[in-house]
N, C-alpha and C positions, 0 to 999 in steps of 0.2 A: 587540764581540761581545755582551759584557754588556747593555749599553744595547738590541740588536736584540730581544737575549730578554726584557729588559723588556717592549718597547713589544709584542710580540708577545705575551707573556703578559696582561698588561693588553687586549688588543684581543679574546683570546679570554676571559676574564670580562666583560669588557663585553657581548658576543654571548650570553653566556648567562643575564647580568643580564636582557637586554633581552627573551633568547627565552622568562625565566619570567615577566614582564610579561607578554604576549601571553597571550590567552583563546582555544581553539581555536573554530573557528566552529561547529562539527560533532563532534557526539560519539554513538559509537554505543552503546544500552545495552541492545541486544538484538540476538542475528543469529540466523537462522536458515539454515544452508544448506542442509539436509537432504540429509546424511551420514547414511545409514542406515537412517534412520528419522525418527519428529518428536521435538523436543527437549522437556521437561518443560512444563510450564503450556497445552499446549493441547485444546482442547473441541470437539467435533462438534455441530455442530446438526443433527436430522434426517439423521443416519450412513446410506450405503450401503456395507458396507465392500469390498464389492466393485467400487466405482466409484472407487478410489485407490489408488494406489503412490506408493513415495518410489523415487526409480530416478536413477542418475548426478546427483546434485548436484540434482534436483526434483522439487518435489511433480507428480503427474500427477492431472487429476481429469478422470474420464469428465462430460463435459455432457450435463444429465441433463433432463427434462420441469423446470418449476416455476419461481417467481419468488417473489422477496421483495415486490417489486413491487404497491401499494396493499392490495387485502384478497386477493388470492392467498396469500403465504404459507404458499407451501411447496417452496420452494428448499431443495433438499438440498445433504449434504455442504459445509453452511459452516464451514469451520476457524475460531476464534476464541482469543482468549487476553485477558487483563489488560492494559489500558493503564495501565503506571506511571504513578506519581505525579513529579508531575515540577512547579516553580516557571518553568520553560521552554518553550518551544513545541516539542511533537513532531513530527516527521516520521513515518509510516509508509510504508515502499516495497516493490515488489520489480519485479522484470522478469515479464511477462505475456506466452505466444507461443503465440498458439493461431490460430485457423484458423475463426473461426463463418460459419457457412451461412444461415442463414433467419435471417428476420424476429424481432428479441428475442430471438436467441443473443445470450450476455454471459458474459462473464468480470473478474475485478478483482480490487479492493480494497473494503472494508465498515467502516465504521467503526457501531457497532451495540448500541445497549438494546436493544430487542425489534424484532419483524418490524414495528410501525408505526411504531418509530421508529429510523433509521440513516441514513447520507452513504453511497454510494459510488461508484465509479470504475471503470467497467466500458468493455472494447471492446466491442460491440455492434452488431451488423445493423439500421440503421436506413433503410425505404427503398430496400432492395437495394445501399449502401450502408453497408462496415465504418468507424465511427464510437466517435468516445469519448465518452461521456455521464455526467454529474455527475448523480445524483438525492441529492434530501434528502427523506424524506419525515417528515413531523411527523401524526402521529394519523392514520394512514392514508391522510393527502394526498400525493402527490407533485409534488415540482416537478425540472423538469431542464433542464440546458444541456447543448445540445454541443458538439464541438469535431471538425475533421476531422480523418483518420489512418489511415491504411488500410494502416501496414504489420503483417507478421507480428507481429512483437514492440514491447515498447514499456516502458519506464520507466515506473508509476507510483505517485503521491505523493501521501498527503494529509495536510495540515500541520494542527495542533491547536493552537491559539491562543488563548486569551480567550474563551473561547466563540464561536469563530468556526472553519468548518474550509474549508479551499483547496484541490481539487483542483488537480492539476500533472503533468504529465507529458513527457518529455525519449525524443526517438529510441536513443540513446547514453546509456551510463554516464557518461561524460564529457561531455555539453552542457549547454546550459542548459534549467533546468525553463521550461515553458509555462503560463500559467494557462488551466485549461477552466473555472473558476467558484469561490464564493465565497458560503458560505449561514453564517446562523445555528445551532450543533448544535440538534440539535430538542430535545432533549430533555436534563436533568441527569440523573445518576447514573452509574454504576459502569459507562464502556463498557468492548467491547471490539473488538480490532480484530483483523482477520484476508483472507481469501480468498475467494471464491464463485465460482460457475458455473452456466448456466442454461440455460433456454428452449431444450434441444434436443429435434428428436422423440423419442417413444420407442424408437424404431428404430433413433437414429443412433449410430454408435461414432466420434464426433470426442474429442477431448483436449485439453484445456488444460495447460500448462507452468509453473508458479514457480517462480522462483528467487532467490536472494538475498533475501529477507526481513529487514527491519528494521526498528528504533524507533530513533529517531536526535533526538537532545535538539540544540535549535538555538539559537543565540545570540539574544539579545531579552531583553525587559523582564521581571523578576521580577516 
């Protein structure tokens, strides 16, 4: 009996030796679930404040006229906040469920210096066609890839790397990410990253949905 609880003792230290070795893959060092309200650190660009609620677990934002989009620049209601310092590659995510109608309805992710220069990941009306489209724009230029996807909702993700940032995006919490594209950040300095919504008539009352918002430090090279 002695000798069982030995070897049994011994096999549960070894398992724990081995599971403090191990480096998680994935670490989250920001969430947002919006509970209530928004949590501390974040900024309005171009506020309408009556084109947003925070309501069961998501931000809600009315889609509204306007674009970040080359020298337009003037997409309202972009949420934004500080992207940590971090020796590791970030993730930014959250779930996106919205519903665009015409031509350059969008909705997303922004990774974002100023209106001429930001990455982002938006659903999008391309074509008469709901689409996911990757723009980078640098000094007012834009470039974009797309990527098809046409359901309500969608995962998406843009990884921060070496001066490089990756759009990505996964049907399900649980599947795997998809690459829509892959640019140079345009530009150095103090981003920040956050949400948007656009291009709808002035007329229209549709809404966009986020949820689950985070900054998520990933395994990789220091």
């Amino acid at each position: 009996m002695r000798r069982l609880l030995l070897v049994a003792t011994l096999g549960v230290l070894a398992a724990t030796v081995a599971g403090a070795d191990e480096s998680p893959k994935e670490k989250v060092v920001f969430e947002e679930r919006f509970a209530g309200g928004l949590g501390k650190g974040w900024s309005w660009l171009r506020e309408e404040p009556k084109a947003w609620k925070v309501e069961e677990g998501a931000l809600v934002l009315r889609i509204l006229p306007g674009y970040l989009h080359a020298k337009y620049n003037d997409s309202k209601n972009v949420l934004l906040r500080p992207l940590p310092k971090s020796d590791r590659p970030l993730a930014v995510e959250a779930h996106v469920e919205g519903e665009p109608k015409v031509q350059y309805e969008h909705a997303g992710l922004v990774w974002y210096i100023d209106d001429d220069n930001y990455v982002s990941l938006v659903q999008e009306v391309l074509d008469g066609k709901v689409q996911l489209q990757m723009v980078t724009e640098k000094d007012g230029k834009p470039r974009t890839v797309v990527a098809r996807h046409d359901a309500k909702g969608v995962w998406m993700r843009l990884v921060v790397s070496g001066g490089k940032i990756a759009a990505q995006y996964r049907p399900s919490e649980k599947g795997e990410w998809k690459v829509v594209g892959q640019s140079d950040a345009p530009a150095r300095g103090a981003a920040r990253v956050g949400v948007m919504a656009g291009g709808a008539p002035k007329e229209a009352d549709r809404h966009v949905r986020f949820r689950d918002f985070r900054i998520v430090e990933l395994a990789g090279e220091k």
